[in-house]
C-alpha positions in Angstrom: -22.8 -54.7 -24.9 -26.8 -54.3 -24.1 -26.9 -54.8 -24.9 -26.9 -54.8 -23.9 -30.2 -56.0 -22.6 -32.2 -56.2 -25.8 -33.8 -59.2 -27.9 -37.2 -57.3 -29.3 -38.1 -57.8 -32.6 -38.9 -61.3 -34.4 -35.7 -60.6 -36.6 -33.8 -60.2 -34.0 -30.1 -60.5 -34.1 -29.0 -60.3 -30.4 -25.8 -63.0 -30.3 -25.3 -62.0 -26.5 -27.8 -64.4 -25.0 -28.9 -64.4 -21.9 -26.8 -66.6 -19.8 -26.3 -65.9 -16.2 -22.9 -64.9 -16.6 -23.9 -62.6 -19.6 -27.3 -61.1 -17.1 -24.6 -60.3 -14.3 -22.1 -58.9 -17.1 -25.3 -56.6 -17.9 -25.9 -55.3 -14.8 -22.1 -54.2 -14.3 -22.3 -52.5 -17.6 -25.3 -50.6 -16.9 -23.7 -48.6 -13.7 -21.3 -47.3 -15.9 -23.8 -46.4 -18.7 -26.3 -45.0 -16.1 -24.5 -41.3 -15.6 -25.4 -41.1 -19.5 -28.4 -42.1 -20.2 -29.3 -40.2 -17.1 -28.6 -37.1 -18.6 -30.3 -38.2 -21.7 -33.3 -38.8 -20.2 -33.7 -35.8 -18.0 -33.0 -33.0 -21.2 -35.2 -35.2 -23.1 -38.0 -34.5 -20.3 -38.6 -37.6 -18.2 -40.2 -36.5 -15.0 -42.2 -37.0 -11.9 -45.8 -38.7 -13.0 -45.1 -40.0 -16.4 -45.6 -43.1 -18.3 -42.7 -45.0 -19.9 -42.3 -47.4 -22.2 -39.2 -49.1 -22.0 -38.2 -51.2 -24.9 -35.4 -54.0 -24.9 -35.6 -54.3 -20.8 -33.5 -57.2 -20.7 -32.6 -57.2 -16.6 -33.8 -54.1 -16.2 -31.6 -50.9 -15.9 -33.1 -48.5 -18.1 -36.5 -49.2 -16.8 -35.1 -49.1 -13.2 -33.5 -45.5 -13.8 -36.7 -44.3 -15.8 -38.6 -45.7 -12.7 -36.8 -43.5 -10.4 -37.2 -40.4 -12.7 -41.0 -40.7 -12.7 -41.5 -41.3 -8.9 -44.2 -43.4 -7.3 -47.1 -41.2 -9.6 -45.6 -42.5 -12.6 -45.2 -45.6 -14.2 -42.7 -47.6 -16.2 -43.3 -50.9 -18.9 -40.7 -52.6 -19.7 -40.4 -55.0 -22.6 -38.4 -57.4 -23.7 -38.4 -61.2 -25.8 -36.0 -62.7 -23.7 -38.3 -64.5 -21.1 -34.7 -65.6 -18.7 -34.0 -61.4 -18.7 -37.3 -60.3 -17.8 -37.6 -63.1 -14.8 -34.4 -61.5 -13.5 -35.5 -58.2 -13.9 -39.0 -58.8 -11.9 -36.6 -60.4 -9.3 -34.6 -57.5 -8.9 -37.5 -55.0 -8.6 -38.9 -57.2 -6.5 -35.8 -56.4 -4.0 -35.5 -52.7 -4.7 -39.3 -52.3 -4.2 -40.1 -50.6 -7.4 -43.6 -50.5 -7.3 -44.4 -48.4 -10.2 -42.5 -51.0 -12.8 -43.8 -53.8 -14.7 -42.6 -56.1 -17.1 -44.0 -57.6 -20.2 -42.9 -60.6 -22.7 -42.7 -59.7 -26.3 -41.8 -57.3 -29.1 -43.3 -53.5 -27.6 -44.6 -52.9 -31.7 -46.8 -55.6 -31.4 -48.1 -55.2 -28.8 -51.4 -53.5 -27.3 -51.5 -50.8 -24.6 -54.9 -49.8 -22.7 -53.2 -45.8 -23.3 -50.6 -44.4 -25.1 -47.2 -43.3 -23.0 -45.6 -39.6 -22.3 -42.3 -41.5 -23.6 -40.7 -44.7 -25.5 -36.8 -45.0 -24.5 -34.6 -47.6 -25.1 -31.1 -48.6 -24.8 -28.5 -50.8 -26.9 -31.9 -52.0 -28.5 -32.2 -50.6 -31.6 -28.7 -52.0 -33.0 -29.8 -55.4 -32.8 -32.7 -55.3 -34.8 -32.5 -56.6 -38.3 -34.4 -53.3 -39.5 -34.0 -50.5 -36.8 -35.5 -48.0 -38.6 -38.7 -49.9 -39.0 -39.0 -50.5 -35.4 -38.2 -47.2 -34.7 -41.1 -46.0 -36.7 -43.8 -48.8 -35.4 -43.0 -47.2 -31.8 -44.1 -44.1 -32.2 -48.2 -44.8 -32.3 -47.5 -45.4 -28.8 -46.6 -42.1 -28.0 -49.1 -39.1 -27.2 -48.8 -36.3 -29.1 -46.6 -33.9 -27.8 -44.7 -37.3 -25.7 -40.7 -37.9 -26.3 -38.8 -40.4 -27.7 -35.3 -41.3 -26.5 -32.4 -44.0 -27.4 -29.2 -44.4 -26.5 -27.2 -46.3 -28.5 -23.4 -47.1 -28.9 -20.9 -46.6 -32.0 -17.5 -48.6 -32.1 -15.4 -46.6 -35.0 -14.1 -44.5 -32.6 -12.5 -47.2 -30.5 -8.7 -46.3 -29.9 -5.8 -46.3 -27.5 -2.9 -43.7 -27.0 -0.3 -44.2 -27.6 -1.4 -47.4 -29.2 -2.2 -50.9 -27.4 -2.7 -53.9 -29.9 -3.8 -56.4 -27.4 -6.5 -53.4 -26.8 -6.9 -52.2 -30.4 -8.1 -55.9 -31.5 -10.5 -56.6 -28.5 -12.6 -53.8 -30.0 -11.8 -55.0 -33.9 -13.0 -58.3 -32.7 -16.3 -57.0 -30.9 -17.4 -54.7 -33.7 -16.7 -57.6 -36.3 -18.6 -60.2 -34.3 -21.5 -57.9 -33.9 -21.7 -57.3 -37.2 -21.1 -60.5 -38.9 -24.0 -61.5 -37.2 -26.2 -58.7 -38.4 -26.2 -55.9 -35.7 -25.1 -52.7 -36.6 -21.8 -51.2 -34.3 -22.3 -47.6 -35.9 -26.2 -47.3 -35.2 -25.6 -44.5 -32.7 -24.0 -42.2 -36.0 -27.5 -42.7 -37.9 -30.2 -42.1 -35.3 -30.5 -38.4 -36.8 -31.1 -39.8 -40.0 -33.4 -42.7 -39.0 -36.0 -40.0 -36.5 -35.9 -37.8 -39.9 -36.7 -40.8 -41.6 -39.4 -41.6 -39.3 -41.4 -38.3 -39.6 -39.7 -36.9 -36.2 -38.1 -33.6 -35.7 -34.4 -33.3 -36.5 -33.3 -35.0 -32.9 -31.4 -33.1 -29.7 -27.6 -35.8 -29.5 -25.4 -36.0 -27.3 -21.7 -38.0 -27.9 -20.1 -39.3 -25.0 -16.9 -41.8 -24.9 -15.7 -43.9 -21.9 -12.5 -43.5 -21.2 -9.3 -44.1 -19.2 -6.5 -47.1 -18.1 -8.0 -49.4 -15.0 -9.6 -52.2 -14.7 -13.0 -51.0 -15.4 -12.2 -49.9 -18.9 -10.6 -52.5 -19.6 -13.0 -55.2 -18.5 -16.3 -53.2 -20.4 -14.9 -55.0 -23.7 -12.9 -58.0 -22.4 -15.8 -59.5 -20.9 -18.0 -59.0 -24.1 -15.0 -61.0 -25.9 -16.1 -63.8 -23.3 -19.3 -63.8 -24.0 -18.8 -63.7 -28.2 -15.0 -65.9 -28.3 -17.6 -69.4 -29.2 -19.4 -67.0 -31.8 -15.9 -65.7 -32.9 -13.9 -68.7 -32.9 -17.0 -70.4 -35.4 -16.9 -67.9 -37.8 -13.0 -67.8 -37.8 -12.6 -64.7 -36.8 -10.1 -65.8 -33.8 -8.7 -69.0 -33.9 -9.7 -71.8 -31.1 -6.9 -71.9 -28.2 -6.0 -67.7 -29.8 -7.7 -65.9 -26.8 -6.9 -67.2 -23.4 -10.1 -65.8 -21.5 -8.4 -66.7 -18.3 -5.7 -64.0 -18.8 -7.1 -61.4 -21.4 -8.1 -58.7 -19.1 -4.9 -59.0 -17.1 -2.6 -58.8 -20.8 -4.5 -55.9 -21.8 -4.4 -53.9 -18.1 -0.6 -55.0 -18.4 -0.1 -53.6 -21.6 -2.1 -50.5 -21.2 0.3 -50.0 -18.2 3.6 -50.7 -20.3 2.6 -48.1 -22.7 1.3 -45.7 -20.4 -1.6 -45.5 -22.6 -5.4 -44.1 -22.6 -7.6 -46.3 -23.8 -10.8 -45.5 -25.8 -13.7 -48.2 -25.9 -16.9 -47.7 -27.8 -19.1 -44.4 -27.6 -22.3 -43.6 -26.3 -24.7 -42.0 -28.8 -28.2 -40.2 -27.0 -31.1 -39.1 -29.4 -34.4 -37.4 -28.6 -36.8 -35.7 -30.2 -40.3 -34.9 -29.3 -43.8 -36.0 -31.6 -45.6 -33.5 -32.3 -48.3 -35.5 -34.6 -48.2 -38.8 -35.2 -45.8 -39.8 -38.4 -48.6 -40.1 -41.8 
């Protein structure tokens, strides 16, 4: 879900982990997210020579892709709680070469920067925290004036198949309820407008974006989440124990998407930006 790749914020609420199955799960989720958050990044201004602040690094991705934005005259921090993420993450830059990337431990609000950035992004971070707009709000002291701010969240309410696939439909019931039973938010990509007005920013630029289509891919993006949550699901009896077969989940869904001759919907990809223009009173 970077989920994502998140776990910043003491209240944090990330029920992922950070196992190596989950870190791997990540990194496959990411080259799908990447086209995205790409564009996001580039109308939101991210260029040659600037510095970033990354927050939620997790394994890396977003501070990877801002990395290569900036070039070797920029630089990119990336931050993160998760201490098993962020040794994965140095790892991989480590074998890419990234040069202009760093990594520290620790929730980015708290802590202290030698000089303010040209831009704080994030990704699938802001959902998990237990008050988003707060940490939204902290972040942007460490922005110059005249610097950007960028996240790209997700938003599971428009999660469908046509014509309809039960075995799919539920997979995304069952995500969005586990999320939120333990005290994320699957809809935070609908209130970033509100939350950077809330803030003191200027009315953000969005952009809506949905994943969709019938292979393996798709269908995969949510099933493996479902691996990662069925312990968290199955104690909060939301599934029953022996309900979800892991083994053969992706394969029923793909099967069933193909019986149907169905499109399937999974959730959307929500991108805000906005630009400070004076720091928030």
């Amino acid at each position: 879900m970077a989920p994502t790749e998140q776990g910043v914020g003491d209240n944090s609420v990330y029920v992922l982990g950070h196992t190596s199955a989950e870190l791997e799960r990540l990194q496959t989720q990411a080259r799908m997210l990447e086209p995205f958050s790409r564009r996001l990044f580039l109308e939101a201004g991210i260029a040659a020579g600037m510095r970033i602040l990354d927050v939620g690094s997790g394994v890396g991705d977003t501070a990877f892709l801002a990395a290569e934005l900036v070039g070797d005259t920029g630089e990119v921090i990336g931050t993160d709680r998760a201490a098993d993420a962020l040794a994965t993450a140095r790892e991989r830059a480590s074998a890419r070469s990234f040069t202009n990337v760093s990594f520290l431990e620790g929730d980015p609000t708290e802590l202290t920067f030698e000089r303010p950035f040209d831009a704080v992004i994030g990704r699938y971070v802001l959902m998990w925290q237990a008050d988003p707009a707060a940490m939204l709000s902290r972040l942007i002291p460490h922005i110059r004036p005249g610097g950007v701010i960028a996240f790209h969240e997700l938003e599971w309410a428009s999660a469908r198949s046509f014509p309809p696939v039960p075995s799919w439909d539920r997979c995304c019931r069952l995500v969005a309820e586990s999320v939120k039973a333990n005290g994320a938010d699957p809809q935070l990509g609908m209130k970033l407008h509100s939350m950077f007005v809330g803030a003191g920013l200027p009315a953000p630029t969005m952009r809506y974006e949905s994943i969709i289509g019938a292979g393996p891919d798709h269908v995969h993006l949510t099933t493996d989440i479902i691996a990662t949550l069925l312990p968290d699901m199955e104690k909060r009896g939301l599934v029953t124990p022996g309900d979800i077969d892991l083994a053969t989940l992706a394969d029923q869904v793909l099967a069933d998407v193909a019986a149907s001759g169905s499109v399937i919907v999974g959730r959307s990809d929500i991108g805000a930006w906005a630009r400070v223009k004076a720091h928030p009173r």
